[in-house]
Backbone as JSON, one array per atom type, in Angstrom:
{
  "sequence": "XXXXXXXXXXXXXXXXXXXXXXXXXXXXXXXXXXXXXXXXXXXXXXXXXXXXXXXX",
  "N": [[-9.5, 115.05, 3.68], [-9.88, 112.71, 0.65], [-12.16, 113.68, -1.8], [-13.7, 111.1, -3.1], [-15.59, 110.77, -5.01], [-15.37, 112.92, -6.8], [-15.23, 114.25, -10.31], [-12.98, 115.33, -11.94], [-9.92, 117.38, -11.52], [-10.14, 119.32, -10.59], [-12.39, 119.27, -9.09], [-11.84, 117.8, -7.16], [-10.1, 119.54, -6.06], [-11.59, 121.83, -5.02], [-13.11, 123.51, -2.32], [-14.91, 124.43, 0.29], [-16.39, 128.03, 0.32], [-15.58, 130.57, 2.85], [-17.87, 132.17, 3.67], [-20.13, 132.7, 1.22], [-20.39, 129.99, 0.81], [-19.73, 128.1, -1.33], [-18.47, 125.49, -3.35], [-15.15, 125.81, -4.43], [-12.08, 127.3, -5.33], [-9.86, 128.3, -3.07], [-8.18, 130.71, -1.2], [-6.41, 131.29, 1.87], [-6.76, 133.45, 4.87], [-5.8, 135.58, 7.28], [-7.05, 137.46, 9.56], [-6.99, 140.25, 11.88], [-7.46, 139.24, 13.93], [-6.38, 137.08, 14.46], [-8.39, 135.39, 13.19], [-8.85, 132.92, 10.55], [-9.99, 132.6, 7.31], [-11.52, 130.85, 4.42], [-11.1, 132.26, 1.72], [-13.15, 132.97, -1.79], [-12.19, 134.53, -4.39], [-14.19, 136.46, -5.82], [-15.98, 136.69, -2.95], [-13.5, 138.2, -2.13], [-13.04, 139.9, -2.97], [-15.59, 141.61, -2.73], [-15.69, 141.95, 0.11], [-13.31, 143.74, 0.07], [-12.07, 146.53, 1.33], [-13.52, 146.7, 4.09], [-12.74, 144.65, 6.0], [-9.4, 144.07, 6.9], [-7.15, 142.04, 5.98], [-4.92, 138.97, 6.11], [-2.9, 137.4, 3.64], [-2.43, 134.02, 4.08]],
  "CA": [[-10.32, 113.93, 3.27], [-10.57, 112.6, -0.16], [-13.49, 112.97, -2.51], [-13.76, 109.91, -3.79], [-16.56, 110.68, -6.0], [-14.9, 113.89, -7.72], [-15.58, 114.13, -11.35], [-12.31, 116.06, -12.31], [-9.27, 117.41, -11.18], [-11.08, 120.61, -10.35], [-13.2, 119.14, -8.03], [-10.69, 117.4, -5.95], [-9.37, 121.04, -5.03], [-12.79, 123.01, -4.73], [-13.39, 123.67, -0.93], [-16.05, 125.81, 0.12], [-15.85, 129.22, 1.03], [-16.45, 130.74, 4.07], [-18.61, 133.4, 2.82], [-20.86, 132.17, 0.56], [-20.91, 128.4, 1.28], [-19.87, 127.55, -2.59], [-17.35, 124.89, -3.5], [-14.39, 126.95, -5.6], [-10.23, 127.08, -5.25], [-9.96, 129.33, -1.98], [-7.04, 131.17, -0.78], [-6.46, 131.48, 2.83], [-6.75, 134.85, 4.5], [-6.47, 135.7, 8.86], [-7.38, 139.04, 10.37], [-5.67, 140.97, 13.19], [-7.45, 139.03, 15.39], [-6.38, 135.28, 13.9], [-9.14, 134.09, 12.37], [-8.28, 131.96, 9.52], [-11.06, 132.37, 6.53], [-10.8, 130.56, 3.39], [-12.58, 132.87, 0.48], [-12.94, 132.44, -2.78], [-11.91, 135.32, -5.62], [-15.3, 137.25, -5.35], [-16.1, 137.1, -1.96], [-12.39, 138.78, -1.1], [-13.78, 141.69, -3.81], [-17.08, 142.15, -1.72], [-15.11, 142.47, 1.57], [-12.58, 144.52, 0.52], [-11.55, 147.54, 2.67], [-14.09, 146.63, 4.97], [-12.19, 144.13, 6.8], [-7.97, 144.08, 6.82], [-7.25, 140.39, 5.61], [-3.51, 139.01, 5.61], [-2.81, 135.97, 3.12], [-1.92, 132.92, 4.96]],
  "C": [[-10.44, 113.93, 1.76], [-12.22, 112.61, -0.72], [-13.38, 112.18, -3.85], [-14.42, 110.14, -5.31], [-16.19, 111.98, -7.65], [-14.92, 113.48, -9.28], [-13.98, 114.18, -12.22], [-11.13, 116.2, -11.67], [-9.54, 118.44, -10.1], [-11.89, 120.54, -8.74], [-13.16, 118.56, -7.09], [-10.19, 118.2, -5.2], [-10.11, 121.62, -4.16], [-12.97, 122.45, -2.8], [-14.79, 124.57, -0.56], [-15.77, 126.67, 1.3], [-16.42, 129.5, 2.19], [-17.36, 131.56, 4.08], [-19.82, 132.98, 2.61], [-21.13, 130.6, 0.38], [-20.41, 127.63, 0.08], [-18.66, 126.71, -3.37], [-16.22, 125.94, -4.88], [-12.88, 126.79, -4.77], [-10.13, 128.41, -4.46], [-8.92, 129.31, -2.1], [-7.89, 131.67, 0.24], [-6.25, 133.14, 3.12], [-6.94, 134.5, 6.38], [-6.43, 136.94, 8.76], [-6.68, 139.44, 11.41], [-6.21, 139.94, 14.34], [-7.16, 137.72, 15.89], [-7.11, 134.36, 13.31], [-8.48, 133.68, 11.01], [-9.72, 131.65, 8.65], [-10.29, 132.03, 4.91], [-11.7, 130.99, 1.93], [-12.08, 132.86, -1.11], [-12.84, 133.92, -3.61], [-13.26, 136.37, -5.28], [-15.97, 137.79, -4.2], [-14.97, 138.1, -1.27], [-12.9, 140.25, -1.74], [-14.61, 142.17, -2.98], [-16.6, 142.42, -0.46], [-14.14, 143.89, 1.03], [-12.19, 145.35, 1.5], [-12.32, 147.28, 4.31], [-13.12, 145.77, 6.21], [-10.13, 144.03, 6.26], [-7.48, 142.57, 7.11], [-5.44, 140.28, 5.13], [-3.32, 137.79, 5.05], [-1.95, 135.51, 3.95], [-0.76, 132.48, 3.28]]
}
């Protein structure tokens, strides 16, 4: 879906993460078990080792 209203170029991309809720330029990421999460730069730091994340 377009946003129409977007200011920028920036803010045509921004999605929001699954994490933290916060519009930003995600990269995709599933788990062993298929989920499909789309997190943003900081949130993949704060998971690290904890969970085993394979870029989509």
């Amino acid at each position: 879906m377009r946003n129409w209203f977007a200011k920028n170029k920036e803010d045509k991309l921004a999605q929001k993460c699954s994490r933290c809720k916060q519009a930003k330029k995600l990269i995709f990421y599933a788990n062993n078990f298929g989920v499909v999460r789309g997190l943003c730069k900081p949130c993949r730091k704060e998971i690290g080792d904890k969970e085993e994340l394979f870029p989509i």
